[in-house]
C-alpha positions as CSV (number, residue, x, y, z in Angstrom):
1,X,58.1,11.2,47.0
2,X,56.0,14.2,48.6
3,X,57.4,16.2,45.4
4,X,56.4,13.2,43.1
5,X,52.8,13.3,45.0
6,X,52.6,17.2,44.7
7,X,53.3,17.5,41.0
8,X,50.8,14.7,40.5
9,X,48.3,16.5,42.2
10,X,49.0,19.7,40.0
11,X,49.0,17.5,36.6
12,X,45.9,16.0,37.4
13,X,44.6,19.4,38.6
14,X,45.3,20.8,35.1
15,X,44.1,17.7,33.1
16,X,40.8,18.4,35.1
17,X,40.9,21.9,34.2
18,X,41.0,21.3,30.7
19,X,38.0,22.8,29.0
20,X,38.5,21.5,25.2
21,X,41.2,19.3,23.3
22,X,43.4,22.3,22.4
23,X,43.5,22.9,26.6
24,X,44.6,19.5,27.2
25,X,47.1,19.1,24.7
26,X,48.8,22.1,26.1
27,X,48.8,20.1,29.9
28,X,50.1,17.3,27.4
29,X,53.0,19.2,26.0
30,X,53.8,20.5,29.4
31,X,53.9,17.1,31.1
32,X,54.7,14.7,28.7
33,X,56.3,16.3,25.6
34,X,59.9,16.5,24.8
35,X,60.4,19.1,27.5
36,X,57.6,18.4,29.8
37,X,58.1,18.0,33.8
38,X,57.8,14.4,33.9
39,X,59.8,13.8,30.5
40,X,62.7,15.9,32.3
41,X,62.2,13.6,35.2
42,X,62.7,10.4,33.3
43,X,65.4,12.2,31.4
44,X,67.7,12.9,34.8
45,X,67.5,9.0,35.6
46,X,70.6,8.8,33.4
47,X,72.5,10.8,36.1
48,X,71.5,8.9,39.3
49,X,73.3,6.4,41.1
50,X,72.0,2.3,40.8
51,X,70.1,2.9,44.1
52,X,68.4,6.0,43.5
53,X,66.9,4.6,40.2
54,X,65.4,1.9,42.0
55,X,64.0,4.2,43.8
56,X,62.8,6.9,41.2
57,X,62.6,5.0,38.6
58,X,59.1,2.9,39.5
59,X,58.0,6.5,41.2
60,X,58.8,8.5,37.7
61,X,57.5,5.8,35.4
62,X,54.0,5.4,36.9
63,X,53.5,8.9,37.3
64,X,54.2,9.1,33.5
65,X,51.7,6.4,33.2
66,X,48.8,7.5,35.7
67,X,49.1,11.4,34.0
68,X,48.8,9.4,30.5
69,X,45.5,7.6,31.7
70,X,44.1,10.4,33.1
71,X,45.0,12.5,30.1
72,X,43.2,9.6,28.1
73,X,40.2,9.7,30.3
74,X,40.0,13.0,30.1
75,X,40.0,13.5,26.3
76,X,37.2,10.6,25.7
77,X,35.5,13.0,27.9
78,X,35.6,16.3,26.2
79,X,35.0,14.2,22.8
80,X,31.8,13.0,24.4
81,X,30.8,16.3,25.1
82,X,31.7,18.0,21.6
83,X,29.6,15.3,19.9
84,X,26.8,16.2,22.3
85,X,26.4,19.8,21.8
86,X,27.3,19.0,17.9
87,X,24.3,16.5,17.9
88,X,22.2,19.0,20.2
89,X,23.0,22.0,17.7
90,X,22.9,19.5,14.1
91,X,19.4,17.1,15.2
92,X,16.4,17.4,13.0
93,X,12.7,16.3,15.3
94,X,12.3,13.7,12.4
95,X,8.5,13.5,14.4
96,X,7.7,17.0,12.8
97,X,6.0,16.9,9.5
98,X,8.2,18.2,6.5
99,X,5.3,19.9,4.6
100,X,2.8,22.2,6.4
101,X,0.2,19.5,5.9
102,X,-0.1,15.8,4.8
103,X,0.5,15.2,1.0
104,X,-1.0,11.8,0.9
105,X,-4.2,11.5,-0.4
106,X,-6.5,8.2,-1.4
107,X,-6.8,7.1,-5.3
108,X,-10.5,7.2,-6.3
109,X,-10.2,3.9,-7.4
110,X,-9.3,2.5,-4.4
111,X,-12.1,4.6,-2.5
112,X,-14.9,3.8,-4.6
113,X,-13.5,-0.1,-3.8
114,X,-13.9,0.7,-0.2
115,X,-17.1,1.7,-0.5
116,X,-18.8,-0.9,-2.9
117,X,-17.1,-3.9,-0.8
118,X,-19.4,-1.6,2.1
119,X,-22.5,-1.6,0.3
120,X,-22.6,-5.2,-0.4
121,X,-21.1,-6.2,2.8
122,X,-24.5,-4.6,4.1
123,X,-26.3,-6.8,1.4
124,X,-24.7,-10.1,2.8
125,X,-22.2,-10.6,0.2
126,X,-18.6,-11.7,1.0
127,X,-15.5,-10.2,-0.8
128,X,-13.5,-13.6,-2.9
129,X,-10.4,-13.4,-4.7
130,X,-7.9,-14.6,-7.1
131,X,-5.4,-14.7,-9.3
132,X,-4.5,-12.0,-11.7
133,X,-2.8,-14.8,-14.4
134,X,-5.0,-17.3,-14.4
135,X,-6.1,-20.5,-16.1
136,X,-7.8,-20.1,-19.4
137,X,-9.7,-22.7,-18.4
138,X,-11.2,-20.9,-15.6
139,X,-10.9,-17.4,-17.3
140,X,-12.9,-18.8,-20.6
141,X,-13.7,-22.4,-21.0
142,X,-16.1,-23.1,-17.7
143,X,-17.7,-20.1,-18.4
144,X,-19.3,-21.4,-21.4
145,X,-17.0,-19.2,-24.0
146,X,-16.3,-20.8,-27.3
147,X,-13.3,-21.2,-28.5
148,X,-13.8,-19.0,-31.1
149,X,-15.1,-16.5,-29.4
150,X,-13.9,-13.1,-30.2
151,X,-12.9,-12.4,-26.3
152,X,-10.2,-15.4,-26.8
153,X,-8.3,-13.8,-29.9
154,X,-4.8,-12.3,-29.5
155,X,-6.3,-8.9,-30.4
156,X,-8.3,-8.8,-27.1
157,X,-6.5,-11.0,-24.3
158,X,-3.1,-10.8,-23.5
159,X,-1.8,-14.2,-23.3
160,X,1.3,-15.2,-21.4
161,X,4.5,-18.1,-22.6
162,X,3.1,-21.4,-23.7
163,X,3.5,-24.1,-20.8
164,X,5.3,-26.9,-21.2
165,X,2.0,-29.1,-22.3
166,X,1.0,-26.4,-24.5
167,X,-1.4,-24.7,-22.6
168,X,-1.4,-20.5,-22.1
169,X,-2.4,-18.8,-18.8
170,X,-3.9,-15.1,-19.3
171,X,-4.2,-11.6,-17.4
172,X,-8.1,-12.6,-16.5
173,X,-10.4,-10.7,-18.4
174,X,-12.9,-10.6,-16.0
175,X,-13.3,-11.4,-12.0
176,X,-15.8,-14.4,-13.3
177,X,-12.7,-15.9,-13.1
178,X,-13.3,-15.9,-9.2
179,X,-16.9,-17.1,-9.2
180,X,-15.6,-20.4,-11.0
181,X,-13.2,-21.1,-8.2
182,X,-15.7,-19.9,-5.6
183,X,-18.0,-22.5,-6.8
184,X,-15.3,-25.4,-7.6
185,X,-14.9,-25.2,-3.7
186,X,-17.5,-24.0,-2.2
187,X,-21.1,-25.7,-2.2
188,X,-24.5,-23.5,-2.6
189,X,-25.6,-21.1,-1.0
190,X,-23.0,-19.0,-2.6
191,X,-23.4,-15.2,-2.2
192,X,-19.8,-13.5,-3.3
193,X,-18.5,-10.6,-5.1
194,X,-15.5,-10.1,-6.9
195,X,-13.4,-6.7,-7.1
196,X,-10.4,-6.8,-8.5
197,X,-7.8,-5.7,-11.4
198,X,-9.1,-7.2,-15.1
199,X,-7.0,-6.7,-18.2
200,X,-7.8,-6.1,-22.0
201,X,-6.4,-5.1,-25.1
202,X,-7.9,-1.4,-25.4
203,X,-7.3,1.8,-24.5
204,X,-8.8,5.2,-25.1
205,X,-10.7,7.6,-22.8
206,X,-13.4,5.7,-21.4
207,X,-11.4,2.5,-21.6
208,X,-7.8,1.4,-20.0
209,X,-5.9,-1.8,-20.5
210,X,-5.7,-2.3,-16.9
211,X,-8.9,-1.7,-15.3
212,X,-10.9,-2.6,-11.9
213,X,-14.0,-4.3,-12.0
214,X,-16.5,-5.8,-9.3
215,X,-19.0,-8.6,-10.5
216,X,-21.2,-10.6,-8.0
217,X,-22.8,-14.1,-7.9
218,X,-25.8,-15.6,-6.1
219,X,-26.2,-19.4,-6.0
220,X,-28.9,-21.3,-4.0
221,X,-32.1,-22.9,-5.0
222,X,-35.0,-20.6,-5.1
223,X,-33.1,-17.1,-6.5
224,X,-34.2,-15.1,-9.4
225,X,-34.5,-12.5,-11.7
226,X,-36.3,-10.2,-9.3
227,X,-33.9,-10.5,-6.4
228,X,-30.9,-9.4,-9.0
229,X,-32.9,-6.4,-9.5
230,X,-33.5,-5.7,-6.3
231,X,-29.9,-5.8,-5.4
232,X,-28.6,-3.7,-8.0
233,X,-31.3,-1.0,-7.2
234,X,-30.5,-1.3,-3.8
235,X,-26.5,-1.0,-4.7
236,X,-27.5,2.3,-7.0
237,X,-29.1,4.1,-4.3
238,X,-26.4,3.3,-1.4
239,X,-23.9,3.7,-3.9
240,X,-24.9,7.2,-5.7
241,X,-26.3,8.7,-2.2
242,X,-30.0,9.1,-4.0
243,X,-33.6,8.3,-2.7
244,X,-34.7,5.7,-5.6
245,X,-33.3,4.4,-8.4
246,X,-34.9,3.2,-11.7
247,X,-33.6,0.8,-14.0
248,X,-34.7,-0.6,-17.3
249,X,-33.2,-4.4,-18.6
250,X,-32.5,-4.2,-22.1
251,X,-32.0,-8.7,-23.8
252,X,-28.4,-9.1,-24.5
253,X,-25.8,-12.1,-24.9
254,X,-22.9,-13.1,-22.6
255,X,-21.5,-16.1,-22.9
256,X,-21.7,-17.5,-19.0
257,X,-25.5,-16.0,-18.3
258,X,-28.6,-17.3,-19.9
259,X,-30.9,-14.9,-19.9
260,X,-28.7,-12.3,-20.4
261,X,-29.6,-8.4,-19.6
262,X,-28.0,-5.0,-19.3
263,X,-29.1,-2.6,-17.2
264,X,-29.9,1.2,-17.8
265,X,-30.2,3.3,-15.4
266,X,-33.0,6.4,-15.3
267,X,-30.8,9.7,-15.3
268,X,-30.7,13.8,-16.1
269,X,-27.9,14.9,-18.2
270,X,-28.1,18.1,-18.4
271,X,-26.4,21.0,-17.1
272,X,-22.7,19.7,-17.7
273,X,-23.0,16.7,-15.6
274,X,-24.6,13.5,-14.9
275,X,-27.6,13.4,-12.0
276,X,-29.3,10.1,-10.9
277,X,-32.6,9.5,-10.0
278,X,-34.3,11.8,-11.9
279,X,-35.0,13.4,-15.6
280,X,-35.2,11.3,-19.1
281,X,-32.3,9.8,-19.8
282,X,-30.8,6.3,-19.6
283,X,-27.2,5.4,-18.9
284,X,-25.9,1.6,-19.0
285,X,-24.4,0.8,-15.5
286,X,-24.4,-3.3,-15.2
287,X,-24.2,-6.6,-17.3
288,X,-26.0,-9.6,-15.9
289,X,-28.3,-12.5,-15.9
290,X,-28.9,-15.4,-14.9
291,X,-26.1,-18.1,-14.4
292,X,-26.0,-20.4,-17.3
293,X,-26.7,-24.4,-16.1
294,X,-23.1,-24.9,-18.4
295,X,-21.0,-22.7,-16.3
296,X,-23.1,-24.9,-13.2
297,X,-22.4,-28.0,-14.5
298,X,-18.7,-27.6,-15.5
299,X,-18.0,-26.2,-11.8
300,X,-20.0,-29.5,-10.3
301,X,-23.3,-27.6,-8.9
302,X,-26.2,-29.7,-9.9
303,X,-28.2,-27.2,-12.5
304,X,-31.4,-28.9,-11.9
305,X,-31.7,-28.3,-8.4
306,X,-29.5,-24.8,-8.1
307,X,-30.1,-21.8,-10.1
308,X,-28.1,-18.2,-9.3
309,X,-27.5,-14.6,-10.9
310,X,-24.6,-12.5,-11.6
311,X,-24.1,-9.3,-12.6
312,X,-20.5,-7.2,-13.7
313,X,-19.2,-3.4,-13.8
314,X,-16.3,-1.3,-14.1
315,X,-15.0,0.2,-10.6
316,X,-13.5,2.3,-12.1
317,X,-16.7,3.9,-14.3
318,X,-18.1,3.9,-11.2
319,X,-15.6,6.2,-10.1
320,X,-16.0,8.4,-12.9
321,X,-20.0,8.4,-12.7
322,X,-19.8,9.5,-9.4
323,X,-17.0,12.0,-9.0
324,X,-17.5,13.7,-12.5
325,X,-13.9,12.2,-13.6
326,X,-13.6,12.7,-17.6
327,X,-10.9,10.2,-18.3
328,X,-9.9,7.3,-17.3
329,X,-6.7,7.1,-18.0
330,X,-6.2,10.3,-15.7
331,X,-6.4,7.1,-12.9
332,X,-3.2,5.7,-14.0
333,X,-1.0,8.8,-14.8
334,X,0.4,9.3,-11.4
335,X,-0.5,13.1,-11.2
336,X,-0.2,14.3,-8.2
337,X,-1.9,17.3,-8.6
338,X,-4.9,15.2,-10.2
339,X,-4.8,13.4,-7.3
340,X,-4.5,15.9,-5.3
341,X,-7.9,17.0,-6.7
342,X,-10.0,13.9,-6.8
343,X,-8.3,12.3,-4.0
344,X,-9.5,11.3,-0.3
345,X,-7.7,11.3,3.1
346,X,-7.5,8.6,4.6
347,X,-10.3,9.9,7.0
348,X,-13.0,9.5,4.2
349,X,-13.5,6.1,5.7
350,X,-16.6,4.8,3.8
351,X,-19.9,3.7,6.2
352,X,-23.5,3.4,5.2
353,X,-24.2,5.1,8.4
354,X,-21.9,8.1,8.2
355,X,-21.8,8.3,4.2
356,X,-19.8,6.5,1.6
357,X,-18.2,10.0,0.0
358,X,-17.3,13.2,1.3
């Protein structure tokens, strides 16, 4: 037994020794293999007497087996330690960026939303929303539109599948949408804007089927004309960074609004590009008027004793106006070098107090 103990000794010293796989598949061979120590040592129980394989025979087998589990052990090691330096030598920081510097930038659109939802935030409005299919109920008929009105034809609303009573939802065509179920649930004093996606049937440079727009609406009982003047002028200057704005209503006809007025806006336009608050010119910026009682009454607000004002423009012209964007259908192309251009980090965080653009 002390020769069994020795040779176990120097086995084990040998498996330990073993600095790869290919090492200790040569103490394998030697031990275990076909001609190895302990296979010749099994091999001569054949020759032994009953008695001495009694004897040997336990001793010889669990060598065998305690030079197999060591071997084992031993080799979950050195694979443990070959994927370690593989991993060390193979690993990418994935915490690094990949470019030099971030790609990302803000859309236009979606800064120039940031910063009107700001500006009338400031004013005291609150931001409502809805759907983008919605109701034509909602989308046309309490806002006082006829049903033969142009807006309702299959050339200028995209209409979704008939339900099963007949009726036909649409891609809104406006956020007005929004100020009819404001006031279905809400009761006066109602002091909201709407920004959101609106859809139409047109498309060329300075209009997109798919467009952003932000209308407003003020309900209570004393508001009027004057106060809807103020707020717009009040929007213009926060909004285009300028000292004073000056505006000029011109009569005109929407449907939901009696009186009805558009709204110029005093600007220069020379030298290549648009400046506000100063020179001769006029540029249209906002629809508007006062609510029609209809579009009161069919949404349950008493007409005679609440009166309010809305008003309606493109985000998106906005956008345009502001950052000296061409065409708007660049918005929508997805390139990123345009964006790349016209775009914001996401560190052009929009505040009245430490400016809307960059």
């Amino acid at each position: 037994m002390t020769d069994i103990s020795t040779l176990e000794s120097l086995h084990l010293a040998n498996i330990a020794a073993a600095t790869d796989e290919a090492a200790l598949e040569v103490v394998r061979v030697a031990t275990l293999g076909k001609k190895g120590t302990i296979s010749n040592l099994l091999k001569s129980l054949g020759a032994m007497s009953p008695e001495e394989k009694k004897v040997n025979g336990p001793a010889f087998n669990g060598l065998r087996d305690r030079v197999q589990k060591a071997i084992a052990a031993r080799k979950g090691e050195l694979e443990e330690a070959a994927l370690n330096t593989r991993l060390a030598s193979e690993c990418v920081d994935i915490t690094l960026p990949v470019r030099p510097e971030p790609q990302g930038t803000v859309h236009p659109v979606s800064q120039v939303f940031d910063e009107v939802v700001a500006i009338f935030a400031d004013l005291g409005f609150s931001v409502a929303e809805g759907p983008d299919v919605e109701f034509d109920d909602y989308n046309f008929t309490k806002l006082n539109t006829p049903p033969d009105h142009p807006a309702r034809q299959m050339q200028d609303t995209f209409y979704m599948a008939p339900q099963t009573d007949g009726s036909r939802h649409v891609l809104r065509t406006q956020t007005s949408a929004v100020q009819v179920r404001t006031m279905l649930v809400q009761k006066p004093p109602i002091r909201i804007i709407s920004p959101g996606r609106t859809y139409r049937r047109d498309s060329d440079a300075t209009h997109s089927p798919m467009f952003h727009q932000i209308e407003g609406l003020v309900v209570d009982e004393v508001t009027h004309l004057g106060h809807l003047k103020w707020t717009l002028e009040e929007f213009l200057k926060a909004f285009f960074e300028i000292d004073h704005a000056e505006l000029r209503a011109r009569p005109s006809y929407f449907p939901f609004t009696e009186p009805s007025l558009e709204w110029d806006v005093r600007c220069d336009r020379s030298g290549g590009h648009i400046k506000f608050g100063t020179g001769n010119d006029w540029l249209e910026i906002f629809g508007s008027g006062m609510v029609n009682p209809h579009v009161l009454e069919n949404c349950g607000i008493d007409s005679k004793k609440f009166q309010g004002y809305a008003f309606g423009g493109g985000i998106d012209r906005l956008a345009m106006l502001k950052y000296g964007i061409p065409d708007i259908r660049s918005f929508f192309e997805s390139d990123l070098r345009w964006l790349k251009a016209y775009g914001f980090t996401a560190f052009d965080i929009p505040t009245l107090d430490g400016g809307l653009s960059r």
